[in-house]
C-alpha positions as CSV (number, residue, x, y, z in Angstrom):
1,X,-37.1,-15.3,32.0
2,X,-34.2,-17.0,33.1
3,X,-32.5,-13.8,35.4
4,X,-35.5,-14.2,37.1
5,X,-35.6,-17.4,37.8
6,X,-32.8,-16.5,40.1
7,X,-35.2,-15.4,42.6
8,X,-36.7,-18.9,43.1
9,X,-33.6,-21.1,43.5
10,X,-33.7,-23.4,46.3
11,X,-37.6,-22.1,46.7
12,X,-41.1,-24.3,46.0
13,X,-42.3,-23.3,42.3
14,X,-45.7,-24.5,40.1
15,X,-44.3,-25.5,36.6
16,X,-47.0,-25.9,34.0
17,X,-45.4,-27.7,30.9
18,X,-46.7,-27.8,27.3
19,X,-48.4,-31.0,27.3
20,X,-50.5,-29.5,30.4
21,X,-48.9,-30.7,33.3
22,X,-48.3,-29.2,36.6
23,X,-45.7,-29.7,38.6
24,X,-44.7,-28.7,42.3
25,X,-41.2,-28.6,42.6
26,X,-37.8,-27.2,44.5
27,X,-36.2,-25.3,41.9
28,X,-32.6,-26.7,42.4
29,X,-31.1,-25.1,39.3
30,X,-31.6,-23.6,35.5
31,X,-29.7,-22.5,32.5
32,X,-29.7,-19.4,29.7
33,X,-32.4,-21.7,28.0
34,X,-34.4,-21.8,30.5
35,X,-33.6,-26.4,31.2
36,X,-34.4,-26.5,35.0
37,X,-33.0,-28.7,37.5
38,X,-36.0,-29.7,39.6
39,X,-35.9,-31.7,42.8
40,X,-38.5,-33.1,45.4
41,X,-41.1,-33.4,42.1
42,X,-44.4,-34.5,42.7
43,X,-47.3,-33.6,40.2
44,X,-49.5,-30.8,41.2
45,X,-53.0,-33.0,41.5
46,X,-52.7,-36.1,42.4
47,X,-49.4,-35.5,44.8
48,X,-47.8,-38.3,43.2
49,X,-44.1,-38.2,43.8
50,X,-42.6,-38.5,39.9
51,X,-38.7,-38.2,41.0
52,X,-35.9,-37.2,43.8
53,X,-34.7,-35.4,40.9
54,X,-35.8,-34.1,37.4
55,X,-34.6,-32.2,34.2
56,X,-37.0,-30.5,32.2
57,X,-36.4,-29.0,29.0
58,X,-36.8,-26.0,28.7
59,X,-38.9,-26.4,25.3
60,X,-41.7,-28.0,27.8
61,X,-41.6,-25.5,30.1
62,X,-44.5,-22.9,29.9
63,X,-44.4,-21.2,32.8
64,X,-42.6,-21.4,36.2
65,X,-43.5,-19.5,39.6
66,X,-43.3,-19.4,43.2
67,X,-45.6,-21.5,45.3
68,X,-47.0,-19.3,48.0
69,X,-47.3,-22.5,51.1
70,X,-49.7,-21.1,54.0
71,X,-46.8,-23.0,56.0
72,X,-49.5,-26.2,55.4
73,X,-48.5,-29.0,52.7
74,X,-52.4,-30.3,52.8
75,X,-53.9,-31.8,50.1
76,X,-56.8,-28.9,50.2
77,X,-54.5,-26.3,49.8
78,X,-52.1,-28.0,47.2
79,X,-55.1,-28.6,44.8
80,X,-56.3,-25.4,44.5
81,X,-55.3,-24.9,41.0
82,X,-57.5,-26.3,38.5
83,X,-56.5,-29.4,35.9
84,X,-54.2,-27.6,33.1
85,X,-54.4,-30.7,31.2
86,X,-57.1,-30.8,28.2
87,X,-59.0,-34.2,28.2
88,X,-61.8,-34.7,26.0
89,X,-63.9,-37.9,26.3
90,X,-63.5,-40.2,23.3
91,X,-61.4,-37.7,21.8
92,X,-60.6,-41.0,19.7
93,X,-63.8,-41.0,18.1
94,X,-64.0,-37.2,17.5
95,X,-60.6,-37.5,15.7
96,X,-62.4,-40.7,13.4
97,X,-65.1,-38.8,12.6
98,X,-62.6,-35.7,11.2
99,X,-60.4,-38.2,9.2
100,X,-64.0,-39.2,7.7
101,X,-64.8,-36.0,7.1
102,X,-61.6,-35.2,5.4
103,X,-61.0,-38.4,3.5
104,X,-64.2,-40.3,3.2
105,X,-64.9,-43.9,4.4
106,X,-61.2,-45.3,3.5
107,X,-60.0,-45.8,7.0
C-alpha cells in the first residue's frame, strides 16, 4: 500500500479507520507502515474540524483513497458516503442480556 500512497501526497483522501471513522483529510505524509501524516482533518459526516494536524497509526488505518471534489466543498456532496460506523441502539442491554445468557443471573 504504502508506494501508492505516493500518488496522494499533498492531495484530499477519505480514511476510514478501524473503529469506523471517516476522515477527509490532506495527506501530508506516510511511512513503510503505512502511519500517515494528515493535515486540514475534519471528520467525513459531520464536517467537524478534529485538528490542523494529525498522526494516525497505521494499525487504525483501513483504507485510504483519493477524494474526487467536483471543485465544490458543500455539505451535499461531502456526505455522500454513508456512516461507516456501527451503532446499535442499547447495544448496552443486548451485551446484558449475553453475559446472562453466558453466566446466569450473577451480574
Amino acid at each position: 500500500m504504502s508506494p501508492l500512497l505516493k500518488d496522494y501526497l499533498n492531495q484530499r483522501v477519505v480514511i476510514i479507520t478501524t473503529d469506523g471513522q471517516c476522515l477527509l483529510a490532506t495527506l501530508s505524509g506516510f511511512d513503510k507502515s503505512i502511519n500517515l501524516l494528515l493535515s486540514d482533518v475534519k471528520e467525513r459526516f459531520t464536517q467537524s474540524s478534529i485538528a490542523g494536524a494529525y498522526v494516525l497509526q497505521g494499525s487504525q488505518v483501513v483504507c485510504c483513497g483519493p477524494f474526487e471534489d467536483s471543485g465544490s466543498d458543500s455539505t451535499e456532496e461531502v456526505a455522500q458516503l454513508q456512516n461507516t460506523k456501527n451503532i446499535v441502539d442499547r447495544e448496552h442491554e443486548i451485551w446484558k442480556e449475553v453475559w446472562r445468557t453466558e453466566h446466569g443471573d450473577a451480574l
